[in-house]
C-alpha positions in Angstrom: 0.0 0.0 0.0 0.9 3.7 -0.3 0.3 5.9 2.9 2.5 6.8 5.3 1.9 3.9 7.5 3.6 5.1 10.6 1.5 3.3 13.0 0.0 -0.1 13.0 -3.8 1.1 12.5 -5.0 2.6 9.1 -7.3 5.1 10.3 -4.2 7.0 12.5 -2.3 7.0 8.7 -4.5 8.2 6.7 -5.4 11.2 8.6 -1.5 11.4 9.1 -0.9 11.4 5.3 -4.1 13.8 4.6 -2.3 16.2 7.2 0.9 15.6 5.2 -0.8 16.2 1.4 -2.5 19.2 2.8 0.9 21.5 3.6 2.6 19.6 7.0 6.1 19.5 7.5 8.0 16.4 7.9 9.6 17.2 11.0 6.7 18.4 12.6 4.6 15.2 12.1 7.7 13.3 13.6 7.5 15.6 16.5 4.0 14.9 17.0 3.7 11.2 16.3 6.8 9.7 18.0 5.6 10.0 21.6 2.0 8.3 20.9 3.4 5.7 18.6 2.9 3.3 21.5 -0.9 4.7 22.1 -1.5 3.6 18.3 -1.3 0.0 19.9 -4.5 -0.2 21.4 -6.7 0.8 18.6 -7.8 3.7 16.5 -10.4 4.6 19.0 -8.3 4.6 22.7 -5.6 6.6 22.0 -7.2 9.6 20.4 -7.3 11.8 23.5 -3.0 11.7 23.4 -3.1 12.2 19.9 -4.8 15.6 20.4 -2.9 16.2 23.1 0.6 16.6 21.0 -1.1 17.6 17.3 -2.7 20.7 19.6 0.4 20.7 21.5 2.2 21.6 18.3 -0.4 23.9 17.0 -0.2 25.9 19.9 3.6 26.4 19.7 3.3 27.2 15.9 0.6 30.0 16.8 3.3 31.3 19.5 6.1 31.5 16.7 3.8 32.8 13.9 3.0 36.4 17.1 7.2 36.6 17.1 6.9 37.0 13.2 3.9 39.4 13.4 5.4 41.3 16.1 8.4 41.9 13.7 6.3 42.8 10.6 7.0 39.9 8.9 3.4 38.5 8.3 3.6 36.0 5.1 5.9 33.8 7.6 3.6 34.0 10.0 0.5 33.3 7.9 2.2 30.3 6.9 3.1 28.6 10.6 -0.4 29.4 11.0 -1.7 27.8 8.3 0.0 24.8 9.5 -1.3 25.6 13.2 -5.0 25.5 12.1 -4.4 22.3 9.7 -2.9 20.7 13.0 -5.8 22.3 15.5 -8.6 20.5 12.5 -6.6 17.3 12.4 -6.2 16.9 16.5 -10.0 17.5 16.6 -11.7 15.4 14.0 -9.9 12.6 15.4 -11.8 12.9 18.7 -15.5 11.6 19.3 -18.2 13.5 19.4 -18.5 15.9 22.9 -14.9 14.9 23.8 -13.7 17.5 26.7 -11.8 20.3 24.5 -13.1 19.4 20.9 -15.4 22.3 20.7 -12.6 24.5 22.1 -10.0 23.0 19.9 -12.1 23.9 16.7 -12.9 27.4 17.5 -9.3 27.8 17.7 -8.1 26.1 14.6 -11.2 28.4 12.9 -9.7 31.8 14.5 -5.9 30.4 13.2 -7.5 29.9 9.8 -8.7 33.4 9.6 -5.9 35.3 10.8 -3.8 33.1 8.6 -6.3 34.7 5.5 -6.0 38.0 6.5 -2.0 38.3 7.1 -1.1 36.3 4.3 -4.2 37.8 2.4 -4.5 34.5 1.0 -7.5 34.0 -2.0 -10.1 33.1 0.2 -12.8 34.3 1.4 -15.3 33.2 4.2 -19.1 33.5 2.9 -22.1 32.1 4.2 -24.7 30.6 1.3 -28.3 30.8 3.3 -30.3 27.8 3.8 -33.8 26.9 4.3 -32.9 26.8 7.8 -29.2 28.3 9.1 -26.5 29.0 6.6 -24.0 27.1 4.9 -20.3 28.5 5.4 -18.4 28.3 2.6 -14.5 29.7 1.1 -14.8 31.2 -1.9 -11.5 31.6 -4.1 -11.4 33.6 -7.1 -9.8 33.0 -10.5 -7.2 34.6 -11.9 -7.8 37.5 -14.5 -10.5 39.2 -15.6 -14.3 37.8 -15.9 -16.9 36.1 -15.9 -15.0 33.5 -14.9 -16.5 29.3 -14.6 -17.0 28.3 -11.1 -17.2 24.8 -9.1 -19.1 23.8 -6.1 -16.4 21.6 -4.4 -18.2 19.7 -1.1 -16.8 17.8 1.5 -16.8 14.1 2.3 -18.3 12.3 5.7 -15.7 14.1 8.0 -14.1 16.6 6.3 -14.4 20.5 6.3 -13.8 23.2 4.0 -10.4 24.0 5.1 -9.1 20.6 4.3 -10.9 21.1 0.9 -8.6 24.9 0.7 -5.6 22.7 2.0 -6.2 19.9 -1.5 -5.1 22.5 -2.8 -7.4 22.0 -6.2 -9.1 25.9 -5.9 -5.2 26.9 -6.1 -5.2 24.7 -9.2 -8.3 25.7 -10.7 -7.8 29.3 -10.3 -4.5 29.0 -12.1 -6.6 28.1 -15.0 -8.9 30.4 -14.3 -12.1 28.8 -12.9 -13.2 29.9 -9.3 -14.2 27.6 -6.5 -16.5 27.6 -3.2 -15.9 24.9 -1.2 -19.0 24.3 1.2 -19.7 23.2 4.6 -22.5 21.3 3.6 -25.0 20.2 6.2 -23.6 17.0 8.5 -20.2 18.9 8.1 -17.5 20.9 9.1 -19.0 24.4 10.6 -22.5 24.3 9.4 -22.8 20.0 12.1 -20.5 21.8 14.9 -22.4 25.7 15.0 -25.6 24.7 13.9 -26.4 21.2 14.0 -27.8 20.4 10.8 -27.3 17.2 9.7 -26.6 14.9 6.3 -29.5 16.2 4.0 -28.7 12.9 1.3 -30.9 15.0 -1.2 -27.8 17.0 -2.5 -29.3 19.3 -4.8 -31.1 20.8 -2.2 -28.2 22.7 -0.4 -25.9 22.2 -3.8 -29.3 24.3 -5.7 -28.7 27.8 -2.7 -24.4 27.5 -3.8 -25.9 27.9 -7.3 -28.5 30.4 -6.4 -25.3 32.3 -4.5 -23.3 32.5 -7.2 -25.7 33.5 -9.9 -26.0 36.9 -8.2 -22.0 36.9 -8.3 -21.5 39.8 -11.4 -17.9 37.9 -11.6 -19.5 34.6 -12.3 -20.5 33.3 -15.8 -23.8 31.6 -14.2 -23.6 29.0 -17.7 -20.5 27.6 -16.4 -20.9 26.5 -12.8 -19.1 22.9 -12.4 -19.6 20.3 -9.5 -17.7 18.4 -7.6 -16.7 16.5 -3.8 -14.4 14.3 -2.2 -15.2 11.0 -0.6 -18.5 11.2 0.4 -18.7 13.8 -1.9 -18.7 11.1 -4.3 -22.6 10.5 -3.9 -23.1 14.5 -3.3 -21.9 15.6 -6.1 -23.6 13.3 -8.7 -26.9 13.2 -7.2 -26.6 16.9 -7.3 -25.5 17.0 -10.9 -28.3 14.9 -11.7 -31.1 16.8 -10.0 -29.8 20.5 -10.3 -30.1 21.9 -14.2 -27.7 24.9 -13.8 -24.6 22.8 -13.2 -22.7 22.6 -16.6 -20.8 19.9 -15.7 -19.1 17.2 -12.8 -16.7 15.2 -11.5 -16.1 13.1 -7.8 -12.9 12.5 -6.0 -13.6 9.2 -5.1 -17.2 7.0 -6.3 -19.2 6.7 -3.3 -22.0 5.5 -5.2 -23.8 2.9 -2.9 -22.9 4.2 0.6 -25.9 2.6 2.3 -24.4 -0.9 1.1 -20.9 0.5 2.7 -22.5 0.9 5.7 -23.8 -2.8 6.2 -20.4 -3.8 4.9 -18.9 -2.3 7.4 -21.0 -3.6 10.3 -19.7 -7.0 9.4 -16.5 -5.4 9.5 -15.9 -5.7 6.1 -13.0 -2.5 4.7 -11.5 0.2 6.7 -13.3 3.0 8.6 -12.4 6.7 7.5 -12.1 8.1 11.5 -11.9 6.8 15.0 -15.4 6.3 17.3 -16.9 5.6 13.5 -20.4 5.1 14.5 -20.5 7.8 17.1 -19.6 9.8 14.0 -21.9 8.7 11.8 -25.3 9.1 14.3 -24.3 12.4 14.9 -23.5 13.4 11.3 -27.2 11.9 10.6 -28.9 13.3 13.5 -29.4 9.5 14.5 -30.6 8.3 17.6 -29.2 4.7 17.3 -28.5 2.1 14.1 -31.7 1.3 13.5 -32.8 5.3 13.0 -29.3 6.1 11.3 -30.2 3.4 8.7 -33.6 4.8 8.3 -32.1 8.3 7.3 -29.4 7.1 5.5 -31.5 5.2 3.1 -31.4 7.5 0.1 -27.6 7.5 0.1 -28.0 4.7 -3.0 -26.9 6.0 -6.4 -28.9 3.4 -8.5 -31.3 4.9 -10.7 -30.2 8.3 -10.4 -27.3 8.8 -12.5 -29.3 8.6 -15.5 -30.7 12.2 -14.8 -26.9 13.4 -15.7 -27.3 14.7 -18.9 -23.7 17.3 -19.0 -20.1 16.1 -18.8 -19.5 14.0 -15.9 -15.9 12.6 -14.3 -15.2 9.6 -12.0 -12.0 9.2 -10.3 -11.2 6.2 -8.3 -8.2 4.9 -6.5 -7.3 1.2 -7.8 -6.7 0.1 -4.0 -8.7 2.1 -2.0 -9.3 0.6 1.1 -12.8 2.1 2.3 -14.7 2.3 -1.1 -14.7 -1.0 -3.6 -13.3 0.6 -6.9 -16.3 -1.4 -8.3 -18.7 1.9 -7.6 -16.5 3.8 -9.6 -17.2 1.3 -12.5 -21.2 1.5 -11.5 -20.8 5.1 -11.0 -19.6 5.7 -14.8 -21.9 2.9 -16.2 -25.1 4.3 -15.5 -24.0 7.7 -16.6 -25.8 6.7 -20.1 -27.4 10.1 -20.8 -24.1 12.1 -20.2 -22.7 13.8 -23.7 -19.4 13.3 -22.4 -18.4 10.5 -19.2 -15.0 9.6 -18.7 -14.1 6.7 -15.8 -10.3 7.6 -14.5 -8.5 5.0 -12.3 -5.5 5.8 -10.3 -3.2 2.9 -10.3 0.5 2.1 -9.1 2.1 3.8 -12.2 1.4 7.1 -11.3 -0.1 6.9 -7.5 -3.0 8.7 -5.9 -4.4 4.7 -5.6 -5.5 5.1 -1.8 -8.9 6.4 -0.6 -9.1 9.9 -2.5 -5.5 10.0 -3.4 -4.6 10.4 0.6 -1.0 8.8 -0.6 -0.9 11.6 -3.5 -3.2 14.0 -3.9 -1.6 15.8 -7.1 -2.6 13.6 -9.7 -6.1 14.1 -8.4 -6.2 17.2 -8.1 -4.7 18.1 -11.2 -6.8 15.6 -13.2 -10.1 17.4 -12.1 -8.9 20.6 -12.6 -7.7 20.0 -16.5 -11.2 18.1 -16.6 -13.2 21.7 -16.0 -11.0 23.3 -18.0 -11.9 21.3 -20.8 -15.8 21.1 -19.9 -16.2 24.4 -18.4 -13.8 26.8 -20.7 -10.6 27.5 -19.0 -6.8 27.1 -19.7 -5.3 23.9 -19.2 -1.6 25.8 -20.9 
């Protein structure tokens, strides 16, 4: 296999080589994973208290060096040991379960070391809020390069992820450079919009996927006939579904082909392929709004992809990892198949000859990354040279 398998449980690497795709330094993770290597032992689930205990540890020093750059007027250095202090904070955090002492507290700080990391490094982002039905869904907006109307793509998150880790792919910065804008969403049952304001999973994508649209169409730098769609993981059924249900998107592509996640989930209660974070179904009631399994199943019934994908009707990627370890590769074949009313489908597997084969290319995320972004150039009208 391809991650960084420092420890002996797969859920403790992969967030270790997401941490390390997403802009952390060697030395740093060494720092932070050598004194819990032994905590590893017990499982992915007991030693997750000491493993915030050093990744905050070492977000809190890096905030301390990043004042003595400020302090000294030298604020690009310390926007970027910030950066690396709020991807640190995220990481220590996620890893915990849900209402584990100092998670909230740990979050709020990452978020305020993420926004003064914007602001001195005046980094292109910026922090909008797209409202909902009910609440608002918080979102990073980063703008292409040039002059406009420029393409823009709806980039969601996975089961667990947020919109910083979607920044930290790095694919707006890739994007942009060829001139296509992107908001990367806390969709409901993640990042801000589950921890501030409790609203969970909606499964129906294209209803919170249909207000980023409405958002952007009042943008006077947006060309509102070129808006793209796309997610990671388990924005691998979000981003179809919404493709198929929502007109105005031009074209799409997922970062991993979660196309029968219901079936995943009884798969995984017979402990069948690897979980994507500790206290897994702890996560997963709480991402639903769940009381227990029986409920959680009951509201995760629509997250099936069969018989949907023929309502695609616009250009339309799959990416896949050829040995990822949480999501058969097979969805990624039924995924492409049933995309028969799509002028354009194209099924791309990441195998050993290049890399990027692990659950959403956590073992390389640049061939990814750039393979999406040269796939809306080409569908949406941007520069791919």
């Amino acid at each position: 296999m391809a991650l960084f398998e420092y420890f002996p449980n797969y859920i403790w690497n992969l967030s270790v080589s997401i941490a390390m795709e997403s802009g952390a330094q060697i030395g740093e993770i060494i720092d932070m994973c050598q004194p819990i290597k032994d905590a590893a032992a017990g499982g992915a689930d007991a030693g997750t208290p000491a493993f915030m205990k050093q990744w905050a540890a070492m977000g809190d020093k890096l905030v301390e060096l990043a004042a003595e750059d400020e302090a000294k007027g030298r604020l690009i250095s310390a926007s970027n040991k910030l950066e690396r202090a709020a991807l640190y904070l995220i990481t220590a955090e996620r890893m915990q379960g849900h209402g584990h002492p100092g998670r909230q507290e740990t979050y709020a700080k990452a978020l305020a070391t993420f926004e003064k990391s914007t602001k001195l490094g005046k980094i292109n982002r910026e922090r909008v809020e797209i409202p909902l039905g009910e609440g608002f869904m918080p979102a990073l907006y980063t703008k292409a390069e040039g002059e406009g109307p420029h393409p823009v793509v709806v980039y969601c998150n996975g089961l667990d992820s947020c919109k910083e880790l979607l920044y930290w792919s790095r694919l707006p910065e890739a994007l942009a450079r060829r001139g296509i804008s992107t908001l990367c969403v806390d969709q409901p049952g993640s990042g801000e919009t589950l921890r501030l304001q409790g609203l969970p999973v909606d499964p129906h994508s294209e209803h919170w996927a249909s207000k980023a649209v409405d958002w952007l169409e009042a943008r006077p730098e947006v060309d509102p006939k070129r808006i793209g769609m796309t997610g990671i993981s388990l924005g691998g059924h979000f981003a179809p579904r919404a493709v198929a249900y929502e007109p105005r998107f031009a074209s799409g592509a997922c970062w991993g082909a979660n196309h029968n996640w219901l079936e995943v989930q009884h798969k995984r209660m017979k402990r069948e392929g690897e979980n994507p974070v500790p206290h897994y179904w702890a996560h997963v009631f709480w991402a639903f709004g769940a009381s227990d399994m029986d409920d959680f199943l009951a509201r995760a019934e629509g997250m099936n992809l069969n018989g949907h994908m023929d309502g695609v009707k616009v250009p339309f990627l799959v990416t896949h990892g050829a040995q990822d370890r949480q999501i058969s590769v097979d969805y990624a074949h039924d995924c492409y198949d049933q995309l028969v009313n799509s002028p354009r489908r194209e099924l791309k597997i990441f195998t050993a000859r290049e890399g990027g084969v692990e659950h959403v290319g956590a073992d390389n995320m640049a061939y990814g990354r750039e393979y999406i972004a040269d796939w809306f150039a080409e569908t949406l009208g941007g520069n791919v040279a």
